[in-house]
N, C-alpha and C positions, 0 to 999 in steps of 0.2 A: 472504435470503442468496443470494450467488449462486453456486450451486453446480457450476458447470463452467465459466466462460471466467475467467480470471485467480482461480480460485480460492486460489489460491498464494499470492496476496496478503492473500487474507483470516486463511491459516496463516499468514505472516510476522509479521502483527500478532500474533498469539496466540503461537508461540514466542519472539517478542522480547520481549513480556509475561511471559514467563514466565523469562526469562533465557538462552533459548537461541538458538542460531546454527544455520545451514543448515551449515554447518561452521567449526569455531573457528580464528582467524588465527593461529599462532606466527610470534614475534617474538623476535629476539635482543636483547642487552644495550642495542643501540642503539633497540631500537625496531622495526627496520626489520624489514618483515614475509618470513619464512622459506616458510613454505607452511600448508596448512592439516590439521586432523582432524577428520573425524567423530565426536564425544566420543560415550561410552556416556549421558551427562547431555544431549546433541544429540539423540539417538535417542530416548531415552527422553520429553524433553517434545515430539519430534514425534510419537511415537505418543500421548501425552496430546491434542494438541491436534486432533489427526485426529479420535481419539476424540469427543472433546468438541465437534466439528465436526457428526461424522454424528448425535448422540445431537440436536441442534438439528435437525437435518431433518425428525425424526418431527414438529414442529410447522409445519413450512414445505409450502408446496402442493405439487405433485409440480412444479411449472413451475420450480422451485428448482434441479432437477436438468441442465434443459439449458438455465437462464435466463441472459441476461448481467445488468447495471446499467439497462439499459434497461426490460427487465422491472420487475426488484427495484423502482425507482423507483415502474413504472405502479403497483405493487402499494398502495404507501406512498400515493401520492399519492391514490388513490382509494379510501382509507380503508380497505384490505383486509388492510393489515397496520399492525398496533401500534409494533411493534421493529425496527431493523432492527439488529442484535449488531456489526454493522462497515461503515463503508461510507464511501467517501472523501470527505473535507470538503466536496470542489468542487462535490456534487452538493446542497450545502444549498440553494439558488436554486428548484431542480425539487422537491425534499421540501417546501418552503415552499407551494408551491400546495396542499398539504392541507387549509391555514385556509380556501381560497377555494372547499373541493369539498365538501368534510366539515362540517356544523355542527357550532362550537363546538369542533374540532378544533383542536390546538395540538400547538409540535415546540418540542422543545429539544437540544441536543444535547451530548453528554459523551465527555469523553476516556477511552479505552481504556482498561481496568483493566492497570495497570502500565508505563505512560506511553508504552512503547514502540510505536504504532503502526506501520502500514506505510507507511515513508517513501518516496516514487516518484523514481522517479530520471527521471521523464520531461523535457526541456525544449526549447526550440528553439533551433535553427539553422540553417546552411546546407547544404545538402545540396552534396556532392562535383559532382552531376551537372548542378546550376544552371545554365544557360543563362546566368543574370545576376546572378552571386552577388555581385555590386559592392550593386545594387536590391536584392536581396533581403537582406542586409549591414543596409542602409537600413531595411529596413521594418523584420526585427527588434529594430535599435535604436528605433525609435519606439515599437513596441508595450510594449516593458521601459521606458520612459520612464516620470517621475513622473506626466506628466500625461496621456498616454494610459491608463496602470495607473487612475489616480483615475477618467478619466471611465468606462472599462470598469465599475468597481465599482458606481458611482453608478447603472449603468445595469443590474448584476445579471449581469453574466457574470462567470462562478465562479472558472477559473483567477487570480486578481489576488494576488499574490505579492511583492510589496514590503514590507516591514515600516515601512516610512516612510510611505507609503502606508493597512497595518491598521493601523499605529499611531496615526495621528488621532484627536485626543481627540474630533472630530467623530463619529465612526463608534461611537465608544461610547456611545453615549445610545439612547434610546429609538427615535428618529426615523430609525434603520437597525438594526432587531432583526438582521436575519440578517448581513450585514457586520459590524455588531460584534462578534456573537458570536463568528462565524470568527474574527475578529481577535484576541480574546481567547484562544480556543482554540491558534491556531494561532503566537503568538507566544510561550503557556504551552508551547508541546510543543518553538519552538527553544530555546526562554531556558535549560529546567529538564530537560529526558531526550533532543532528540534535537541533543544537541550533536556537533562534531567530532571529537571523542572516541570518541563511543560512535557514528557513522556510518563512520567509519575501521574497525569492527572487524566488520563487516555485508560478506558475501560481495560481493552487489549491486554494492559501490561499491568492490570490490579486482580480482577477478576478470575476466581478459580472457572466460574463458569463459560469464559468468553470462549470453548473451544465450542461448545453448544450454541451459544447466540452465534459465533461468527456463521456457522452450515445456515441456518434460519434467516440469518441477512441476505445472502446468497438468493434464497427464495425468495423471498418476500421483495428484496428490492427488483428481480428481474418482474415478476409479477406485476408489482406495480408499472414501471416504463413501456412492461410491452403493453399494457393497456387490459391485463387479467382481471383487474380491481384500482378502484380508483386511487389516487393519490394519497387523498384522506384515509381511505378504508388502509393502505400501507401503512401510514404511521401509525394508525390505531392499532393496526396488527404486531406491528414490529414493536410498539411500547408492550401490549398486553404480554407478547412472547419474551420480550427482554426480559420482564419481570414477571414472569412465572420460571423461565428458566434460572435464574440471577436466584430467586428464593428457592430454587429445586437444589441447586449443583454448586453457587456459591456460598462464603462465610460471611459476605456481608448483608445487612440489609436492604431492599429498593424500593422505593414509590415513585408514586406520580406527580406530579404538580399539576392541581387542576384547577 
């Protein structure tokens, strides 16, 4: 587990699994979204999930505490750890070297209990400050290309995101275990739980302000698991900061439910 850099993300998975929101979107007759709350049903499975977070520590090394993904990885891959409770699809490539360090080692992988993983909002483009955002325009399009995405895959680099692409009945057989599986995994998690629907109701992808709340989840949930401040004092924290940042930096409005 990685218990302090984008930790946030590993809670995201777990209260979205469990049916909650970092805070819930109201929406009027039309649809169209109003502002948000921090429900008392929000609060309450993030302290569950906190909870249920730090209680997995007591079996993780202490390197847990100030580790990122690159740790968590060395840890798996060198036979050091069994499980790893969440951990982003894209890193299946580097997990895979376990068969080749480990005798008789094997990995499989399985979707989140309650479909809802943590969905990343990360992708590429042009940055504002481009020198040659015409070329670089260009490159991006090649790289999201059918045929660059396929040879990227073929060759095991992880990000490959085209469904046209994991969808290859090629890729599902035997003779590319870790791409197919991804591929199965990760076309069951658009097809079946993390559709438009249910990614429209996800702060993440509403919120002008969540680039500010996400750094503050970051703190505030390691704090709480390593045992910096209690549970409760977390969530009270991470409500008051949601919404003081959410009315500082966002366009909608936010409360509490209390």
């Amino acid at each position: 587990m990685a218990g302090r850099f984008e930790i946030n993300d590993e809670i995201s998975a777990r209260i979205w699994g469990m049916g909650g929101h970092w805070a819930t979107i109201e929406r009027d007759a039309a649809g169209n979204a109003m502002g948000y709350v921090i429900t008392k049903k929000d609060k309450e499975i993030l302290k569950q999930a906190l909870t249920e977070y730090q209680d997995c520590l007591q079996w993780c090394t202490p390197g847990c505490l100030t580790g990122f993904w690159d740790f968590v990885m060395a840890q798996f891959e060198s036979g050091s750890t069994v499980v790893l409770p969440h951990m982003y699809i894209c890193m299946d490539p580097w997990a895979r070297n376990v068969a080749n360090k480990v005798p008789g080692a094997r990995i499989g992988l399985v979707p989140i209990i309650g479909g809802q993983g943590y969905y990343g909002s990360f992708c590429n483009g042009v940055a504002l400050a481009s020198e040659n955002p015409e070329a670089a325009y260009w490159l991006v399009r090649y790289l999201s290309s059918y045929e660059a995405q396929k040879e990227l895959a073929e060759a095991g680099w992880a990000n490959v995101l085209r469904t046209d692409v994991l969808g290859d009945p090629k890729y599902q057989t035997g003779a590319w275990p870790g791409l197919g599986e991804r591929a199965t995994i990760l076309l069951d998690l658009w097809n079946n739980y993390q559709t438009e629907d249910v990614v429209n109701d996800y702060l993440h992808f509403n919120s002008a302000a969540m680039g500010k709340i996400y750094e503050i989840q970051i703190i505030l949930c390691h704090e709480g698991v390593a045992g910096l401040r209690t549970i409760d004092e977390t969530v009270a924290e991470i409500t008051k900061q949601t919404i003081a940042l959410q009315t500082k930096f966002g366009d909608l409005p936010i409360r509490e439910e209390t």
